[in-house]
Backbone as JSON, one array per atom type, in Angstrom:
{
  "sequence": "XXXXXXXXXXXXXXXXXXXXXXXXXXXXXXXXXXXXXXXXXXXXXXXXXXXXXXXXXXXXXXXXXXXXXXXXXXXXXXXXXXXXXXXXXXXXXXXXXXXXXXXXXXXXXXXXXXXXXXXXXXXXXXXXXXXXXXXXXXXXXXXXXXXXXXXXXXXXXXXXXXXXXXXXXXXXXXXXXXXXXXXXXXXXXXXXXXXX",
  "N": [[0.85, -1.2, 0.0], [1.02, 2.21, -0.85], [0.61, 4.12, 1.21], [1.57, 2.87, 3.53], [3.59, 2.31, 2.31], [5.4, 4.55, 1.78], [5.23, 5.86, 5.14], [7.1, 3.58, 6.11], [8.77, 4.58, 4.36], [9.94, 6.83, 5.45], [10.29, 6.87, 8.24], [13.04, 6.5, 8.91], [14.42, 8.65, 8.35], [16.89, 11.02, 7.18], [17.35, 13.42, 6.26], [17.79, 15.82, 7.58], [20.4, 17.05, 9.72], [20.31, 18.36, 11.85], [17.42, 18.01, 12.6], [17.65, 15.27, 13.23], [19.27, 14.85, 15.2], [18.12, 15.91, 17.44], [15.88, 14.8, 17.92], [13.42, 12.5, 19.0], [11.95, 10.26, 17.83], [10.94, 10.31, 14.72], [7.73, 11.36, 13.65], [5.15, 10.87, 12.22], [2.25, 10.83, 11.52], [-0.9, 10.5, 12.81], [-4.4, 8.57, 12.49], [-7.09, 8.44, 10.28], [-5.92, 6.96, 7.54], [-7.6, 7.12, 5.06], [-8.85, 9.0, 5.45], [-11.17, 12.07, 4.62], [-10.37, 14.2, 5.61], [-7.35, 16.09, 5.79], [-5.21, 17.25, 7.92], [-3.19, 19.64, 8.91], [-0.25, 20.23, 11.07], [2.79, 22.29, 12.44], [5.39, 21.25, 13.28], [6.25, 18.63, 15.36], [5.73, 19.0, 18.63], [7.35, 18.64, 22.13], [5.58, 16.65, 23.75], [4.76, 15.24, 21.61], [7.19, 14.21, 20.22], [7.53, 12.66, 22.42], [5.61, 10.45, 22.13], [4.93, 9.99, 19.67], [2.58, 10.8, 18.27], [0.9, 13.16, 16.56], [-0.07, 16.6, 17.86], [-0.86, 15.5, 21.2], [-0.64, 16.73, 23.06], [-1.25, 19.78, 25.09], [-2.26, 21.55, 23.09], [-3.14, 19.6, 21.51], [-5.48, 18.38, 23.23], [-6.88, 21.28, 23.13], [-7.78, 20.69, 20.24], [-8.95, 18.3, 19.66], [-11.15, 19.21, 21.25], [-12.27, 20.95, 19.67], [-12.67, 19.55, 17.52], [-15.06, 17.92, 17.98], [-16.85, 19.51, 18.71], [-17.91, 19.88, 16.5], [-18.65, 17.08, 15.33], [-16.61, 15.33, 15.03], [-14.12, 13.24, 15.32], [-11.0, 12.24, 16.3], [-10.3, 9.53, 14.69], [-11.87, 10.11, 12.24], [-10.2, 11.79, 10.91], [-6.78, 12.6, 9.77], [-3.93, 13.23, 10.79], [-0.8, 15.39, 10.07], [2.37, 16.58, 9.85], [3.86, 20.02, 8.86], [6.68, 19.62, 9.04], [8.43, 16.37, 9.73], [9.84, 15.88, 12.59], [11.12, 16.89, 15.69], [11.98, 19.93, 16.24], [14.59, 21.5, 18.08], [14.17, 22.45, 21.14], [11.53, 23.4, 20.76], [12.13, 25.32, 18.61], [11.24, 27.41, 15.34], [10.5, 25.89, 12.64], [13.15, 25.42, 9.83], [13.81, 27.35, 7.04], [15.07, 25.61, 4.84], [14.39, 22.76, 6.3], [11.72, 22.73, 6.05], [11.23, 22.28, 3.07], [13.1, 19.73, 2.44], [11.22, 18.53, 3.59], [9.28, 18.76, 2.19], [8.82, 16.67, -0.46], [7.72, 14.31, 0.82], [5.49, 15.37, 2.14], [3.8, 16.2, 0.03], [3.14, 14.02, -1.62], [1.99, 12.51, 0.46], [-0.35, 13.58, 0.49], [-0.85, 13.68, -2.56], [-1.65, 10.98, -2.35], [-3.41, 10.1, -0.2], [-5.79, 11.98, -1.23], [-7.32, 13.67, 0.19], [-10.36, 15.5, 0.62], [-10.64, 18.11, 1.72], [-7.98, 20.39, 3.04], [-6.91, 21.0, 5.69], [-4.85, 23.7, 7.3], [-3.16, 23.99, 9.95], [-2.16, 27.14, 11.91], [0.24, 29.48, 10.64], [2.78, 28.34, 9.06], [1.69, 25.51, 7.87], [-0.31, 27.12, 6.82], [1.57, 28.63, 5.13], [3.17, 26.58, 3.5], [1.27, 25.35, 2.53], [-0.28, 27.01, 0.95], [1.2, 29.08, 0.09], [1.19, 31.71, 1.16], [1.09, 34.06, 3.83], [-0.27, 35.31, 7.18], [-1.8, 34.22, 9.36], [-3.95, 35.25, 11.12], [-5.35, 36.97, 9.16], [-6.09, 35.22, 6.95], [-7.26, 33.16, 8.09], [-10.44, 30.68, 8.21], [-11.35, 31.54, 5.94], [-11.82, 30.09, 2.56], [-10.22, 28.22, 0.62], [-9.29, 26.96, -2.66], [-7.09, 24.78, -3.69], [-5.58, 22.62, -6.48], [-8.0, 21.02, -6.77], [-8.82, 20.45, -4.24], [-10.11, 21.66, -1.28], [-9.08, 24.16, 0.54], [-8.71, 25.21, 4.3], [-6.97, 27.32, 6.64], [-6.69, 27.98, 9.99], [-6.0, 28.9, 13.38], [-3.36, 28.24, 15.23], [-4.06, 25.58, 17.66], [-2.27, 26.15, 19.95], [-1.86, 29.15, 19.97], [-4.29, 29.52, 20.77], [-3.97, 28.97, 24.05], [-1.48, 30.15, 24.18], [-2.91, 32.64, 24.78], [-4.11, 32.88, 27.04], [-6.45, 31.24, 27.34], [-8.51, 32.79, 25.61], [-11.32, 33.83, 25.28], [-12.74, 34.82, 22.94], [-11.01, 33.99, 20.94], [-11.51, 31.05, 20.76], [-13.95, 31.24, 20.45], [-13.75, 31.93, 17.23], [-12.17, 30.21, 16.5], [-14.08, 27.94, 16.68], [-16.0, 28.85, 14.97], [-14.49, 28.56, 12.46], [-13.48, 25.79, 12.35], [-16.71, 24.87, 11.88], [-16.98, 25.83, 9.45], [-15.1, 23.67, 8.11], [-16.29, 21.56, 8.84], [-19.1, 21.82, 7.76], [-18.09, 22.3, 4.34], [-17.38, 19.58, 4.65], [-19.78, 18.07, 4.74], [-20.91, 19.23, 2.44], [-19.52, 17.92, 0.5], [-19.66, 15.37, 0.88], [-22.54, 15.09, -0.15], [-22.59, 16.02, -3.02], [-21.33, 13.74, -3.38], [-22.99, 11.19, -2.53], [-25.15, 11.96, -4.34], [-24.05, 11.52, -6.82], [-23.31, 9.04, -7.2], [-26.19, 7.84, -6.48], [-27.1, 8.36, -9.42], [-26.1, 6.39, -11.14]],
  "CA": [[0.0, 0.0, 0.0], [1.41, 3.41, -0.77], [1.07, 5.02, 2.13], [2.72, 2.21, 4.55], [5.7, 2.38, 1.62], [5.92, 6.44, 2.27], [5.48, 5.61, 6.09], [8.12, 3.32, 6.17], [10.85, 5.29, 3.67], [10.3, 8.08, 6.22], [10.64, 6.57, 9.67], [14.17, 7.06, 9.47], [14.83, 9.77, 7.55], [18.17, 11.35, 7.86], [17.76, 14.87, 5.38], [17.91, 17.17, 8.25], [21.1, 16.58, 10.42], [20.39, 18.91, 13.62], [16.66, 17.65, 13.51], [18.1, 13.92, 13.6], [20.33, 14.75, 16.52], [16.83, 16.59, 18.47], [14.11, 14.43, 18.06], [13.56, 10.79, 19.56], [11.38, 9.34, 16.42], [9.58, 10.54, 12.96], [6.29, 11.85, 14.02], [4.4, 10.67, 10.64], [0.8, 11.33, 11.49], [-1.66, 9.66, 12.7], [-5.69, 9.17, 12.87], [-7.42, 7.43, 9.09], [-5.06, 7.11, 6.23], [-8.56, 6.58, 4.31], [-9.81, 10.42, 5.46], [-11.36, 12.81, 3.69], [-10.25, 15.5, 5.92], [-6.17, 15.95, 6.27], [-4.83, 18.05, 9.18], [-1.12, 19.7, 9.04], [0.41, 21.27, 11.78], [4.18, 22.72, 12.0], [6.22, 20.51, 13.95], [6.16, 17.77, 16.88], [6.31, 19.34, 20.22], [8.02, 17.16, 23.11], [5.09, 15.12, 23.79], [4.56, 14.31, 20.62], [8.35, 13.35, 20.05], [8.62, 10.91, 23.02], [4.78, 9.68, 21.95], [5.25, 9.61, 18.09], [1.53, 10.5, 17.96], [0.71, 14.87, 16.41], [-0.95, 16.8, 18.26], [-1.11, 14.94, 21.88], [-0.47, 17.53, 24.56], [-2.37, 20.67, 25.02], [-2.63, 21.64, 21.97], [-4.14, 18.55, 21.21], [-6.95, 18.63, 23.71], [-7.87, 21.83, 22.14], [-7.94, 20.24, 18.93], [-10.0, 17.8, 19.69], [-12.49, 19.62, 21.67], [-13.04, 21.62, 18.6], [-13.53, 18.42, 16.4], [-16.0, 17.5, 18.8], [-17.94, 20.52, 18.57], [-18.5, 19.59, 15.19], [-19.04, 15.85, 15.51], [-15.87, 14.97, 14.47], [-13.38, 12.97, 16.09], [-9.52, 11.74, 15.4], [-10.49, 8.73, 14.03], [-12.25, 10.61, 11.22], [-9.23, 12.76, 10.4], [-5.72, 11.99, 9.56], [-3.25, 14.69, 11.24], [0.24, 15.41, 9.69], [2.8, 18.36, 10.49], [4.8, 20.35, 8.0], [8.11, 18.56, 9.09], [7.93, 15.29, 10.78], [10.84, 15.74, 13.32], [10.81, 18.25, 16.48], [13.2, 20.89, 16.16], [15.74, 21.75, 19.48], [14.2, 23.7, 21.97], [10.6, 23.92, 20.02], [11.94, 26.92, 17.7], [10.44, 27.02, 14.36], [11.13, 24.97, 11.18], [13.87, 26.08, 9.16], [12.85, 26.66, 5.3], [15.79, 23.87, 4.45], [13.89, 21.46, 7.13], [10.34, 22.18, 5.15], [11.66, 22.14, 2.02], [13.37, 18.62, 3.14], [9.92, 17.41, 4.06], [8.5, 18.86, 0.83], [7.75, 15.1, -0.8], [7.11, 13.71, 1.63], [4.3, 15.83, 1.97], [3.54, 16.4, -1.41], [3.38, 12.48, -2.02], [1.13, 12.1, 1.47], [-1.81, 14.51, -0.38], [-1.4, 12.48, -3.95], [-1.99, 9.14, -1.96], [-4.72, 10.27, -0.05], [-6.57, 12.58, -2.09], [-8.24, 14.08, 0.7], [-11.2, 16.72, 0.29], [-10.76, 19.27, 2.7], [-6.96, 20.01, 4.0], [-6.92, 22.11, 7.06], [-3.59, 23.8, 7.73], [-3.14, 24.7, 11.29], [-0.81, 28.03, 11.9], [1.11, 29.83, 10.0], [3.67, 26.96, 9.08], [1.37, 25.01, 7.59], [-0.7, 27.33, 5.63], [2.24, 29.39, 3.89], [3.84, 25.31, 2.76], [0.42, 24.69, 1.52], [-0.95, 28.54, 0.16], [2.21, 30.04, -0.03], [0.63, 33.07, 1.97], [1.44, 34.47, 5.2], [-1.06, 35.76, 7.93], [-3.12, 33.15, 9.61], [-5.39, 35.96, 11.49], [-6.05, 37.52, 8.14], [-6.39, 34.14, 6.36], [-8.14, 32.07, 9.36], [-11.59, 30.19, 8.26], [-11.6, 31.53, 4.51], [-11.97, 28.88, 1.82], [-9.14, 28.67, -1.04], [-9.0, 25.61, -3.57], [-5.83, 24.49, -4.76], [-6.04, 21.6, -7.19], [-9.44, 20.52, -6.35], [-8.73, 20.27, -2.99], [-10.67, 22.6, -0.28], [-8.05, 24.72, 2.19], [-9.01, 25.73, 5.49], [-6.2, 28.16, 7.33], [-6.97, 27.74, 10.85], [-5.07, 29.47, 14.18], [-2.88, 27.04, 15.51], [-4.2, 25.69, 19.45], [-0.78, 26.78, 20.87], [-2.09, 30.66, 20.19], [-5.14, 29.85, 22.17], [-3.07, 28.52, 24.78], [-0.71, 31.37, 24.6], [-3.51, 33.9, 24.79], [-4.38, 32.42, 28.26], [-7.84, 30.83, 26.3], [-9.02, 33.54, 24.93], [-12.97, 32.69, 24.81], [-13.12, 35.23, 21.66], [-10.29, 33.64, 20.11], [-12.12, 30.12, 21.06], [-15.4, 31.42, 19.43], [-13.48, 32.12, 15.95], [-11.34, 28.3, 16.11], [-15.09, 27.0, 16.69], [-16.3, 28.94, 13.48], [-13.41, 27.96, 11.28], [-13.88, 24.35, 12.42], [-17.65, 24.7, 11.89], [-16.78, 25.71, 8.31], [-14.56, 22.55, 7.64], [-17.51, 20.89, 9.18], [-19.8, 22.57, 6.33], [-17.52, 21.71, 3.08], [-17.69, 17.68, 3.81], [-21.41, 17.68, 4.3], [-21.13, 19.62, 0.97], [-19.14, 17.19, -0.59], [-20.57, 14.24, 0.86], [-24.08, 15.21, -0.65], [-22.27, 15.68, -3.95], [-20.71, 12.27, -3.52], [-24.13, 10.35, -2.55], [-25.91, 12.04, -5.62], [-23.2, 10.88, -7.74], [-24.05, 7.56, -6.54], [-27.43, 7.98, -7.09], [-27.27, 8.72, -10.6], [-25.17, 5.15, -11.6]],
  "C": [[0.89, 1.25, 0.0], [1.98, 4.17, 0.33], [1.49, 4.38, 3.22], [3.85, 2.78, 3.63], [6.22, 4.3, 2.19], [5.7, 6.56, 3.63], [6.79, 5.38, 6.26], [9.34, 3.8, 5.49], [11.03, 6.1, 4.58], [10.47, 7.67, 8.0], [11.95, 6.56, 10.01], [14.63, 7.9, 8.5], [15.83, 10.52, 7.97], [18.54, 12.66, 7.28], [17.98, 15.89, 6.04], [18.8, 16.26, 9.54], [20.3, 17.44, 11.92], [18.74, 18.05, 13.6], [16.58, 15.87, 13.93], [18.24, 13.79, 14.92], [19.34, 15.08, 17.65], [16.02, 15.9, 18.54], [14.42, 12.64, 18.35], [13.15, 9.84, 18.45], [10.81, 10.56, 15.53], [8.3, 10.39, 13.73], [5.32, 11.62, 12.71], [3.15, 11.26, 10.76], [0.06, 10.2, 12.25], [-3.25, 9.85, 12.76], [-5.76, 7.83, 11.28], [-7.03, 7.8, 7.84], [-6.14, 7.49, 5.18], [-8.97, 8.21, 4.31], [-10.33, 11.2, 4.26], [-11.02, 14.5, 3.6], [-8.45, 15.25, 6.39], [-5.68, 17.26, 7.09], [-3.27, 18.44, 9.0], [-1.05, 20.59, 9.99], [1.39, 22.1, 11.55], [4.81, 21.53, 11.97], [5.7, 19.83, 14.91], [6.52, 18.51, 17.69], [6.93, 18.26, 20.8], [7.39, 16.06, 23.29], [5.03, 14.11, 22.37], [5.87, 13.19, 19.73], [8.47, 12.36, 20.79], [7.08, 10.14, 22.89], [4.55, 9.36, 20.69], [3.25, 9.78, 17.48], [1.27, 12.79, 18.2], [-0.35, 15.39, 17.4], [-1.61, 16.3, 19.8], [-1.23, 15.79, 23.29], [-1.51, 18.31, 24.53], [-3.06, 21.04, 23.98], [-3.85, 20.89, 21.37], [-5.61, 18.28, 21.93], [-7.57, 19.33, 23.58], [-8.56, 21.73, 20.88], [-9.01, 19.0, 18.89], [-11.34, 18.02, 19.99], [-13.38, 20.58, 20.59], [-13.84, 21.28, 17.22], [-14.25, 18.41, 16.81], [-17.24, 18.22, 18.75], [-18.47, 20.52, 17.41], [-18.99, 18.28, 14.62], [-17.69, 15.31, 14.31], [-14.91, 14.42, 15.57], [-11.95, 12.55, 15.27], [-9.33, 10.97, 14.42], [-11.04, 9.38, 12.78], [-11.46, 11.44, 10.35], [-8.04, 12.4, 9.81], [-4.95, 13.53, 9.8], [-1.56, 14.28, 11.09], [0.86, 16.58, 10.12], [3.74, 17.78, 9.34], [6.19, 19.62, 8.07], [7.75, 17.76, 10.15], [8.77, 15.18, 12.16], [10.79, 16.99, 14.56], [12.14, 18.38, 16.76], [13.69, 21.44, 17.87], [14.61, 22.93, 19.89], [12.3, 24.68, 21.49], [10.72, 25.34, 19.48], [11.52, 25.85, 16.34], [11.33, 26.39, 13.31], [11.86, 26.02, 10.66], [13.06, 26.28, 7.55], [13.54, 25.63, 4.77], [14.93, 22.68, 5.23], [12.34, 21.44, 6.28], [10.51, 21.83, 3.81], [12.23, 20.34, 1.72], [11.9, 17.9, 3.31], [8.78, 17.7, 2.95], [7.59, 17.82, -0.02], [7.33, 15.03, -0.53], [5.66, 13.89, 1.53], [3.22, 15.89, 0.57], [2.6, 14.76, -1.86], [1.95, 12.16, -1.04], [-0.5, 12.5, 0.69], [-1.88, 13.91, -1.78], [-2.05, 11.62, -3.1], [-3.57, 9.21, -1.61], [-5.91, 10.9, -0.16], [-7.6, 13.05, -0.91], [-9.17, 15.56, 0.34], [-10.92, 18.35, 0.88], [-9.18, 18.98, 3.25], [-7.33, 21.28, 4.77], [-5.41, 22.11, 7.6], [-3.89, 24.97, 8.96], [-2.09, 25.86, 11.05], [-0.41, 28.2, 10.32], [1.91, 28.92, 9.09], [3.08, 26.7, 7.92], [0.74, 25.69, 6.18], [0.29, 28.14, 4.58], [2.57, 28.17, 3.42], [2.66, 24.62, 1.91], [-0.67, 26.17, 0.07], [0.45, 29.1, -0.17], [1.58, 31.47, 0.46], [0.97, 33.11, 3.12], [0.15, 34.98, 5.89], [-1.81, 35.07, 8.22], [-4.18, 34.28, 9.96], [-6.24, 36.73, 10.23], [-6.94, 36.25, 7.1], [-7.83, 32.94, 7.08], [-9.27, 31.69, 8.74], [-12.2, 30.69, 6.96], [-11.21, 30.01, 4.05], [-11.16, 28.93, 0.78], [-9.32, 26.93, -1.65], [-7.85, 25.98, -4.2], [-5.91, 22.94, -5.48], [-7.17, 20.66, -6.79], [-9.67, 20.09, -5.01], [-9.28, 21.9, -2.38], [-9.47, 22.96, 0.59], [-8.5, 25.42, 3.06], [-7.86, 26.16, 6.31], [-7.08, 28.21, 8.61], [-6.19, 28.17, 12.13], [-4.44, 27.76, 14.71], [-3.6, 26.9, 17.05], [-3.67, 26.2, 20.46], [-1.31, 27.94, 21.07], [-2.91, 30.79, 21.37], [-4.81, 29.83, 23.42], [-2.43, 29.88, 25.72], [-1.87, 32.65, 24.93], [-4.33, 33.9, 26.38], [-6.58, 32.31, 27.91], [-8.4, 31.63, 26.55], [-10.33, 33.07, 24.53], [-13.41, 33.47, 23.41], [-12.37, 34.85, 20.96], [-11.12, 31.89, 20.0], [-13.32, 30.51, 19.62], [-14.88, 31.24, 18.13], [-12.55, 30.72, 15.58], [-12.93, 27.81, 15.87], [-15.8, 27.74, 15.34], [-15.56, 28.53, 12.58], [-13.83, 26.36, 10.98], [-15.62, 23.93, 11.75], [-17.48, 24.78, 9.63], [-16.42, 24.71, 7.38], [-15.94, 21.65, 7.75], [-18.42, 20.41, 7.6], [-19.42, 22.31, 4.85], [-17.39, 19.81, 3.65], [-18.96, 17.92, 4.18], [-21.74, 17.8, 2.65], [-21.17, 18.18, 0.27], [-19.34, 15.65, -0.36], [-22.02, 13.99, -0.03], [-23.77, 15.37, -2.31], [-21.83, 14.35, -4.37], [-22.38, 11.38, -4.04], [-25.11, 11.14, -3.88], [-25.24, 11.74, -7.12], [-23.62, 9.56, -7.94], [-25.19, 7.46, -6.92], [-27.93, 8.0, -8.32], [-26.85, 7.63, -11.08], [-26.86, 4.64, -11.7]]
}
């Protein structure tokens, strides 16, 4: 299957020396290879380096509670970060370290042709928009090759903003939006179907 073979070429991946020497394992992704909805962060934080699983700490319990609010859970998702490796000291990706994880990525979105990507932060959405400004960008809708993009604040901000219940409100509209494009494109699917 594809996306074990691009699993396994990348579990030891050796293109970025310092984030070799920093990180305990390859953070690949996890959640349903099968999705229709793909998730990118930046980088692995700590937990997620010594648990090999995106998204697991705080962050992550905001991230879920915001699937949730939409009737969505992990299992329904599949969550990747811009580089798979966590960088010294959680500073940010280099552009050689995304650039480096470029295929990879690239390769992950052929395989699984998902509908809707949702790029968390900054990070994520300039490697997939080439644009800057998540707060300007946040919970607009862009298509790039027939794929839906959702720009989204990263959890960390909320975090950092000591949860911010108006920054809260505008993650739970964004999310509500993603929500909103697969019903779409479910209801396009099943009338596809319908028509055979």
């Amino acid at each position: 299957m594809p996306f074990d073979q691009l699993k396994q070429e990348y579990s030891k991946c050796s293109k970025c020396p310092a984030l070799c020497q920093s990180r305990s394992q390859v953070v690949f992704g996890s959640g349903n290879p099968q999705a229709e909805v793909l998730f990118i962060g930046e980088a692995p934080g700590a937990n997620e380096d010594k648990q090999g699983i995106p998204f697991c700490g705080m962050s992550g319990q905001v991230l879920n509670e915001l699937l949730s609010s939409v009737g969505l859970a992990r299992e329904d998702i599949f969550i990747t970060n811009t580089i798979l490796c966590r960088p010294q000291d959680n500073r940010n990706p280099a552009k050689e370290e995304v650039e480096n994880c470029r295929d990879r990525l690239d390769r992950l979105i052929s395989i699984m042709q998902p509908k809707v990507i949702v790029t968390i932060g900054n990070f994520a959405t300039e490697r997939i928009l080439g644009k800057k400004g998540i707060t300007s960008l946040r919970g607009k809708v862009f298509e790039v090759e027939g794929k839906k993009i959702v720009p989204v604040i990263h959890p960390a901000n909320y975090l950092y903003s000591g949860r911010n219940p108006e920054m809260f409100a505008q993650m739970k509209s964004d999310f509500e939006t993603v929500a909103e494009i697969i019903k779409k494109e479910n209801k396009i699917k099943q009338k596809k179907l319908g028509e055979f």
